[in-house]
C-alpha positions as protocol buffer text, in pm:
chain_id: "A"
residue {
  index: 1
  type: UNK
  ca { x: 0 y: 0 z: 0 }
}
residue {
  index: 2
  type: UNK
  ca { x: 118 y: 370 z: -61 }
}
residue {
  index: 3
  type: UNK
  ca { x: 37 y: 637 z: 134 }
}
residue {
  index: 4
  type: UNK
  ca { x: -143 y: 952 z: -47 }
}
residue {
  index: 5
  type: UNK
  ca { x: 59 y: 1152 z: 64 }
}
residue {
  index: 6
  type: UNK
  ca { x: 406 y: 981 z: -47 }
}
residue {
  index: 7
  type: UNK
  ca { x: 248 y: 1013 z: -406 }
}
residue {
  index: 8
  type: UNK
  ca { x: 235 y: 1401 z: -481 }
}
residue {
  index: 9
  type: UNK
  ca { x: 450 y: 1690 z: -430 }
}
residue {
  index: 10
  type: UNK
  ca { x: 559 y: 1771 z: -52 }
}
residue {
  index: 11
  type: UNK
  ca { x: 480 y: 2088 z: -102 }
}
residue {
  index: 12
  type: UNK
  ca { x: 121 y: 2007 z: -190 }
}
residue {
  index: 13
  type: UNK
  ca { x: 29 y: 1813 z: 141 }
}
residue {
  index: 14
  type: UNK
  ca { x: -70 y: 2121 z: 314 }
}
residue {
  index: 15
  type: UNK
  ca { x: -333 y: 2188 z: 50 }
}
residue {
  index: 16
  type: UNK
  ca { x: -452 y: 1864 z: -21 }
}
residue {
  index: 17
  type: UNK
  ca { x: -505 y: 1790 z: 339 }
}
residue {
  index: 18
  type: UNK
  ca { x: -748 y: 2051 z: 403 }
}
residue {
  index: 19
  type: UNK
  ca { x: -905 y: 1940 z: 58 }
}
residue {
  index: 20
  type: UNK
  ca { x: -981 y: 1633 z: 150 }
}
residue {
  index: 21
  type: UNK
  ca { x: -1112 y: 1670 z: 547 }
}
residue {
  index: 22
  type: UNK
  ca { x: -1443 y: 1549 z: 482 }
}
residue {
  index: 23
  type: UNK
  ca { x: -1592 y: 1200 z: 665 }
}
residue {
  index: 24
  type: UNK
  ca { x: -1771 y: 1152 z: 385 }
}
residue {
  index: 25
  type: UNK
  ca { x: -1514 y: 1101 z: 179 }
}
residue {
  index: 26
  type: UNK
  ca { x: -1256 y: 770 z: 159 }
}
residue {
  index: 27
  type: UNK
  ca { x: -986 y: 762 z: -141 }
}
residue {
  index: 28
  type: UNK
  ca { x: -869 y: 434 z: -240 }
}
residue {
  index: 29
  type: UNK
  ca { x: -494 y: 383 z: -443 }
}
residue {
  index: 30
  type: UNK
  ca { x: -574 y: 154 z: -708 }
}
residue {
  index: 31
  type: UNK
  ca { x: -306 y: -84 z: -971 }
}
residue {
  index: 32
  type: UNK
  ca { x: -324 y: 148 z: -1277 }
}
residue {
  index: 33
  type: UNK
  ca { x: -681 y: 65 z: -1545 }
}
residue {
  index: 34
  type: UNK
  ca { x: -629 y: 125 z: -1914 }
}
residue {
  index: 35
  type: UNK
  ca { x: -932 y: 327 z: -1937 }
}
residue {
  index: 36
  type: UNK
  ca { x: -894 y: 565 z: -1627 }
}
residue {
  index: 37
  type: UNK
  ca { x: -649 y: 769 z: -1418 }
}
residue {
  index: 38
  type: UNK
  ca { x: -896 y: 789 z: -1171 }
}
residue {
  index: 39
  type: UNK
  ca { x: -1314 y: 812 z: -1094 }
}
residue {
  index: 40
  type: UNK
  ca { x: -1553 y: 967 z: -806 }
}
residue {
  index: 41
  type: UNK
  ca { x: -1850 y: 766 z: -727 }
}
residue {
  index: 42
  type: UNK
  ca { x: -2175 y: 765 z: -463 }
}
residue {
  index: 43
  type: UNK
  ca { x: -2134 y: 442 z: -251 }
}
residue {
  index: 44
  type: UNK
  ca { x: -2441 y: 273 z: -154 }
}
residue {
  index: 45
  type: UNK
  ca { x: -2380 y: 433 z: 234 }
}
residue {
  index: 46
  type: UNK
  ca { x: -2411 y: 756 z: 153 }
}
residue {
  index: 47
  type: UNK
  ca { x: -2046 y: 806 z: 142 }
}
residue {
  index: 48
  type: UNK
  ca { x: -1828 y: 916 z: -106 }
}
residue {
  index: 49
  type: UNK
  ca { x: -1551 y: 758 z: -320 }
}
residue {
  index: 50
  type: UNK
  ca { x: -1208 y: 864 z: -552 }
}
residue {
  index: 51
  type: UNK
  ca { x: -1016 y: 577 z: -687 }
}
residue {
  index: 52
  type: UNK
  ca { x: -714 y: 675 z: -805 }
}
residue {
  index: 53
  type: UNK
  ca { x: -435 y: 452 z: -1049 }
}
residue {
  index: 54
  type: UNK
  ca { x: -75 y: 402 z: -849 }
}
residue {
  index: 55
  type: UNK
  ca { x: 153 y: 601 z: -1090 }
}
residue {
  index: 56
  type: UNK
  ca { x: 521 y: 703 z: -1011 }
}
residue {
  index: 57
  type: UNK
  ca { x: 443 y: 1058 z: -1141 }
}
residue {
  index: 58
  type: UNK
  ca { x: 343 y: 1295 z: -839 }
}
residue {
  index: 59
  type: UNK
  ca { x: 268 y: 1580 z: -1059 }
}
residue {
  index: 60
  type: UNK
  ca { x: 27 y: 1393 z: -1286 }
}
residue {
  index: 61
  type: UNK
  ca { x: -117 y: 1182 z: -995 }
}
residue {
  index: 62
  type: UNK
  ca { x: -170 y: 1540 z: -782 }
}
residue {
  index: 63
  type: UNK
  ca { x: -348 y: 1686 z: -1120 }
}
residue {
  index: 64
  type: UNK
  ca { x: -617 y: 1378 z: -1129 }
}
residue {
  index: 65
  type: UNK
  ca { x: -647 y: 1388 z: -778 }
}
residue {
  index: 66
  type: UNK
  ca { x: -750 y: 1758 z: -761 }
}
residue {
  index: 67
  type: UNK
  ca { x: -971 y: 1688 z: -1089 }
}
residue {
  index: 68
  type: UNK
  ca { x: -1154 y: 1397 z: -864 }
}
residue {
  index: 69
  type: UNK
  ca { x: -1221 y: 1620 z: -545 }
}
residue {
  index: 70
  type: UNK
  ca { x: -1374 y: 1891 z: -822 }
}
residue {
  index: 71
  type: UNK
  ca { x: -1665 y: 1592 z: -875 }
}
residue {
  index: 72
  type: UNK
  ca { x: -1674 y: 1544 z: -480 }
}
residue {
  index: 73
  type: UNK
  ca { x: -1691 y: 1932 z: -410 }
}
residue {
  index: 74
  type: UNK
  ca { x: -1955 y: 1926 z: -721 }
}
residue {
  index: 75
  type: UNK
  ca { x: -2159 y: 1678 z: -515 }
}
residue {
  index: 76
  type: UNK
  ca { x: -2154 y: 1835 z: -189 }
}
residue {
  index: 77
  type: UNK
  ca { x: -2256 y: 2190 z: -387 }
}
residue {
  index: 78
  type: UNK
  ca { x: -2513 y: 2147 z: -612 }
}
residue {
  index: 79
  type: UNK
  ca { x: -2825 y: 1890 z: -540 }
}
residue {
  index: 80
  type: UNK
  ca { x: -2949 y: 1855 z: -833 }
}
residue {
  index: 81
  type: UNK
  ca { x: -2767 y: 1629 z: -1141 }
}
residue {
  index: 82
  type: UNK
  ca { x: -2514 y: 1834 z: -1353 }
}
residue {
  index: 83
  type: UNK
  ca { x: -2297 y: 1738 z: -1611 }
}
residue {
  index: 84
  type: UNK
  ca { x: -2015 y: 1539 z: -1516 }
}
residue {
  index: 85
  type: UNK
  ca { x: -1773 y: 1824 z: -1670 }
}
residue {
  index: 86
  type: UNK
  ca { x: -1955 y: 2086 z: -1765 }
}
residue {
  index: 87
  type: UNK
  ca { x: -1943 y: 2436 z: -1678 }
}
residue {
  index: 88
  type: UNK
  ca { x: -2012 y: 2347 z: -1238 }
}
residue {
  index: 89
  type: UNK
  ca { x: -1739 y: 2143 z: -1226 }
}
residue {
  index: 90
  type: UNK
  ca { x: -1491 y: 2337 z: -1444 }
}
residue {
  index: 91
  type: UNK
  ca { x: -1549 y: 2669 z: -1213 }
}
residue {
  index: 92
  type: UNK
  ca { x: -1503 y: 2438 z: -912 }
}
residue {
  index: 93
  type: UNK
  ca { x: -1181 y: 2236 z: -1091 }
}
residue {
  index: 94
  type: UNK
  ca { x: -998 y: 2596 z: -1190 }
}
residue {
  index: 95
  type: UNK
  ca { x: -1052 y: 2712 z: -796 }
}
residue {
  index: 96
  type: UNK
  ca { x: -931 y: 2430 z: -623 }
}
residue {
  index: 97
  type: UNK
  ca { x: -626 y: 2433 z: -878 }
}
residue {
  index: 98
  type: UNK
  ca { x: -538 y: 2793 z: -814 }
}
residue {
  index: 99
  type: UNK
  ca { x: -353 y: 2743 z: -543 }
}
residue {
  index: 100
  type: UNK
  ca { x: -108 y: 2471 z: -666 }
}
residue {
  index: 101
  type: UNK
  ca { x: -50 y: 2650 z: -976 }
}
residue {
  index: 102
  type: UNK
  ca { x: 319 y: 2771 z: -871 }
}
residue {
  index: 103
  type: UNK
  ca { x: 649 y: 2670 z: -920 }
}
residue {
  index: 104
  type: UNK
  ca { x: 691 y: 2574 z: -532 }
}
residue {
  index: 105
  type: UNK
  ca { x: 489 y: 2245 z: -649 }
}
residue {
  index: 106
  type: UNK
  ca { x: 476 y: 2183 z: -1027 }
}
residue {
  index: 107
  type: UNK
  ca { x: 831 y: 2261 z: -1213 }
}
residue {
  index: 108
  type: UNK
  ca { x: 782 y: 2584 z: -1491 }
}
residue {
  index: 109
  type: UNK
  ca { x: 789 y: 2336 z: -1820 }
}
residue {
  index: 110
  type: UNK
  ca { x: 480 y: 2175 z: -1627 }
}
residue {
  index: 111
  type: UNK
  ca { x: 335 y: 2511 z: -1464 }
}
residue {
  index: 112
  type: UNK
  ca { x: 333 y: 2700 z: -1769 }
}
residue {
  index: 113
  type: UNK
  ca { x: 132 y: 2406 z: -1982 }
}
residue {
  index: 114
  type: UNK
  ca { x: -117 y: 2387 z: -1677 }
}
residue {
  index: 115
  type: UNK
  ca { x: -179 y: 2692 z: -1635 }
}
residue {
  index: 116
  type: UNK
  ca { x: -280 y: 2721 z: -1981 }
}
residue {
  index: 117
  type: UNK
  ca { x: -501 y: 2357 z: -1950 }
}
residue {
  index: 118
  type: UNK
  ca { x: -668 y: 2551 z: -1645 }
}
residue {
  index: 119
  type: UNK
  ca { x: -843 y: 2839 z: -1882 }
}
residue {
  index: 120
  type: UNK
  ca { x: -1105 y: 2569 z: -2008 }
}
residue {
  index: 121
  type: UNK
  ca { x: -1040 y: 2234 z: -1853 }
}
residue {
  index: 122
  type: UNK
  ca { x: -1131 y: 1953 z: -2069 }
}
residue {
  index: 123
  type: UNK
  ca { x: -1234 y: 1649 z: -1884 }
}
residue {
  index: 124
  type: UNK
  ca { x: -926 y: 1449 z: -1948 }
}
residue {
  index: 125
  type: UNK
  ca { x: -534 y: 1572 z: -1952 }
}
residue {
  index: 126
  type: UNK
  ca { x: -491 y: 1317 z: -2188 }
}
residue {
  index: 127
  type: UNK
  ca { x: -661 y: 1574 z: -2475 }
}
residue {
  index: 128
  type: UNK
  ca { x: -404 y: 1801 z: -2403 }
}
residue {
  index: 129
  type: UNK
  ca { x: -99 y: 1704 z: -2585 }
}
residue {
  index: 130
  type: UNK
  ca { x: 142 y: 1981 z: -2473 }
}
residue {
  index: 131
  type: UNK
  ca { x: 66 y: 1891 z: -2095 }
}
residue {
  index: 132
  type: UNK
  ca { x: 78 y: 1544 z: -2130 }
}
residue {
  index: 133
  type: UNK
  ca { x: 446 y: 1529 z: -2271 }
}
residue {
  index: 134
  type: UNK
  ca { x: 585 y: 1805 z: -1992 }
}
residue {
  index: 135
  type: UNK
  ca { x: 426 y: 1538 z: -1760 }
}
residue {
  index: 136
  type: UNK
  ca { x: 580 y: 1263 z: -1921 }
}
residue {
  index: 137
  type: UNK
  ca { x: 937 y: 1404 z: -1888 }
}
residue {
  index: 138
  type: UNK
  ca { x: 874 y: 1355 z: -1525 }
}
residue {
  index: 139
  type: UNK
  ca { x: 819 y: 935 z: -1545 }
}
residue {
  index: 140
  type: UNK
  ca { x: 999 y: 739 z: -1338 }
}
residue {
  index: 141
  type: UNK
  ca { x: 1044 y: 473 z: -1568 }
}
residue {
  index: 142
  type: UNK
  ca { x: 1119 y: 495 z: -1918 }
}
residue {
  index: 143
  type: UNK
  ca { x: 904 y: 286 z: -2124 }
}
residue {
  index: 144
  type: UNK
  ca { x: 1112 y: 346 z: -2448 }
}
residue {
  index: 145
  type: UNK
  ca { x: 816 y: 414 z: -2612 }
}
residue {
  index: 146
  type: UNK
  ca { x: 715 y: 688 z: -2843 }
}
residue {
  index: 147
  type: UNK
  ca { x: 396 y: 899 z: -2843 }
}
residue {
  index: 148
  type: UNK
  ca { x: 188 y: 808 z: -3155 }
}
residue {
  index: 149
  type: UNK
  ca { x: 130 y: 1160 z: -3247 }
}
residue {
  index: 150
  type: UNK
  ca { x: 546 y: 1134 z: -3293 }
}
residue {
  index: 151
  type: UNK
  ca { x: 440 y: 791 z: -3584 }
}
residue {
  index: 152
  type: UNK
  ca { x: 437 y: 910 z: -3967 }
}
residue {
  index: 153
  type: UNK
  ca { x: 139 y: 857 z: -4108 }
}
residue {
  index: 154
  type: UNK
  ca { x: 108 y: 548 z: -4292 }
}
residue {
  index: 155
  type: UNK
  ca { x: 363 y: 404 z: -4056 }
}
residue {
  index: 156
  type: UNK
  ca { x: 324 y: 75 z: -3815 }
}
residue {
  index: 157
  type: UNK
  ca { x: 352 y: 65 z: -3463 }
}
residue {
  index: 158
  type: UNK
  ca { x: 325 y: -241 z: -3181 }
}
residue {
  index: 159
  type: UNK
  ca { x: 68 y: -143 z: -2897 }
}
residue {
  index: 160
  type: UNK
  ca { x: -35 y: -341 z: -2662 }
}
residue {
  index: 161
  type: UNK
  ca { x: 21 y: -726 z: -2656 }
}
residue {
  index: 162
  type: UNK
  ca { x: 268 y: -703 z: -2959 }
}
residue {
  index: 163
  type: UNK
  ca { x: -46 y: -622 z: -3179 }
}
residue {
  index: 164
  type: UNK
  ca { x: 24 y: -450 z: -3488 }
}
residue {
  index: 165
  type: UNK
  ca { x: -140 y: -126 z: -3620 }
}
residue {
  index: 166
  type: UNK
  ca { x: -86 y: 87 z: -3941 }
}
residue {
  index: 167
  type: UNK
  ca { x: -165 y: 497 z: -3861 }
}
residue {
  index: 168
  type: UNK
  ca { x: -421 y: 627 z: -4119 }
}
residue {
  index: 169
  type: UNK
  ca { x: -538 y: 966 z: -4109 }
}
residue {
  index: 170
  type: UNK
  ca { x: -689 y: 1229 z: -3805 }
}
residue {
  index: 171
  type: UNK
  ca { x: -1030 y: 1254 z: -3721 }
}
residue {
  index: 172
  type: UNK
  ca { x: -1051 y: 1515 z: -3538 }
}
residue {
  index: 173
  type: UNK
  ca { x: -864 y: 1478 z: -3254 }
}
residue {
  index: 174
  type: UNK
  ca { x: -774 y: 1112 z: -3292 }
}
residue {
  index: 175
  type: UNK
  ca { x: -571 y: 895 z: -3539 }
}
residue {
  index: 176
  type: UNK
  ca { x: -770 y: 612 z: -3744 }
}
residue {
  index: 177
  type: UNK
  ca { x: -547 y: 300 z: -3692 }
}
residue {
  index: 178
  type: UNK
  ca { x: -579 y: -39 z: -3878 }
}
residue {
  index: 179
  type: UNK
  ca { x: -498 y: -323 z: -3655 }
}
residue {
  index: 180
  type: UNK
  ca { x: -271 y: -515 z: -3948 }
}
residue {
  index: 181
  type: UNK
  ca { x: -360 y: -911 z: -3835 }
}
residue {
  index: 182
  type: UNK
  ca { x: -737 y: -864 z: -3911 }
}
residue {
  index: 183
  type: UNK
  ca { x: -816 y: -531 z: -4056 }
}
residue {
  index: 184
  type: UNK
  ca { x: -1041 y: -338 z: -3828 }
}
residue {
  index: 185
  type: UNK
  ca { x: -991 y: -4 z: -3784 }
}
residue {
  index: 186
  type: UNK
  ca { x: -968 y: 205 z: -3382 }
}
residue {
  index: 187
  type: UNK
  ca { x: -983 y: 527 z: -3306 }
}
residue {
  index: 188
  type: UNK
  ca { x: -653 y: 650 z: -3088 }
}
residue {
  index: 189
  type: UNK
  ca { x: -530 y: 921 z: -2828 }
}
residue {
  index: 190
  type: UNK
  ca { x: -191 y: 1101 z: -3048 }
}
residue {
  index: 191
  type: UNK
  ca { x: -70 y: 1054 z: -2675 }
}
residue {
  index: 192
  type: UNK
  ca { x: -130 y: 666 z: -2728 }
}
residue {
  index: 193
  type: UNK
  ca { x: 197 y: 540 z: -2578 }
}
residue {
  index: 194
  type: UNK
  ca { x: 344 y: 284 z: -2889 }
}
residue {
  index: 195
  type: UNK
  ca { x: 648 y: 120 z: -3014 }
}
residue {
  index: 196
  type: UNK
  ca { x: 793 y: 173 z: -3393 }
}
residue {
  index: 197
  type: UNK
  ca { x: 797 y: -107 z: -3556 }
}
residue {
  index: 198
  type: UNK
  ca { x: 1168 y: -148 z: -3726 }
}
residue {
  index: 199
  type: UNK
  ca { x: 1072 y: -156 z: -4057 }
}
């Protein structure tokens, strides 16, 4: 088990402690989902739940963390049903934020690309490309791995399970890939985390 509060910034504990002072409220460390850096839910009590993915990134594990108390604070505020990330929990995201946003907790290559993210939060980091690789500079573990925004089109790449997958075209905001062994095409993050295939 890991302690909360070994997994963000020190200089962040202060904050996050009286953020999270609430009985109502348990948060669970979690082994890391494909899907999800973390999720707020209602449990069947009446109490209140954040789930968050074990990552060796305190900067990107304190963002999602502040991003799940904006649901919880949304929950205790408002009684009737919003949306999940609409304009309530955006005002309530960007004012629990302000006060981390300095370089005492998040380095300036970070700062300056969260900052930015904070104008108009989306509901994932993951849409914001520019944030995601200043995070990523700050991994642990190198993964020797390339972002697939960084694959040519028309290119091949190995994700997941040694599958194969050729990159099409952009749709949007995410690459068309065709899965090589049986044709069907996927829709990607360009933050997709893949390995070139040496052609």
């Amino acid at each position: 088990m890991h302690s909360l509060f070994d997994l963000i910034p020190a200089n962040s504990i202060e904050l996050i402690t009286d953020l999270i002072k609430s009985e109502n409220l348990s948060i669970k460390i979690v082994k890391t989902r494909k899907t999800k850096h973390g999720d707020f839910r209602y449990l069947k009590d009446g109490k209140f739940q954040i789930t968050l993915n074990y990552i060796d990134n305190k900067f990107r594990f304190l963002i999602t963390l502040v991003h799940e108390l904006a649901h919880f604070k949304v929950s205790q505020s408002f009684k009737y049903r919003v949306n999940p990330h609409g304009f309530e929990w955006k005002k309530i995201y960007k004012h629990l934020m302000l006060p981390f946003l300095n370089n005492k907790i998040f380095p300036d290559d970070v700062l300056r690309h969260l900052a930015f993210h904070m104008i108009n939060p989306p509901a994932t980091t993951d849409s914001d490309i520019n944030l995601v690789v200043a995070l990523h500079n700050y991994e642990l573990n190198n993964d020797n791995k390339s972002f697939l925004f960084e694959v040519a089109l028309n290119d091949s790449f190995i994700y997941q399970e040694n599958k194969v997958f050729i990159k099409l075209h952009k749709r949007r905001k995410r690459y068309i890939c065709k899965n090589v062994s049986n044709g069907r095409k996927f829709l990607f993050s360009p933050v997709a985390r893949v390995k070139i295939k040496i052609k």
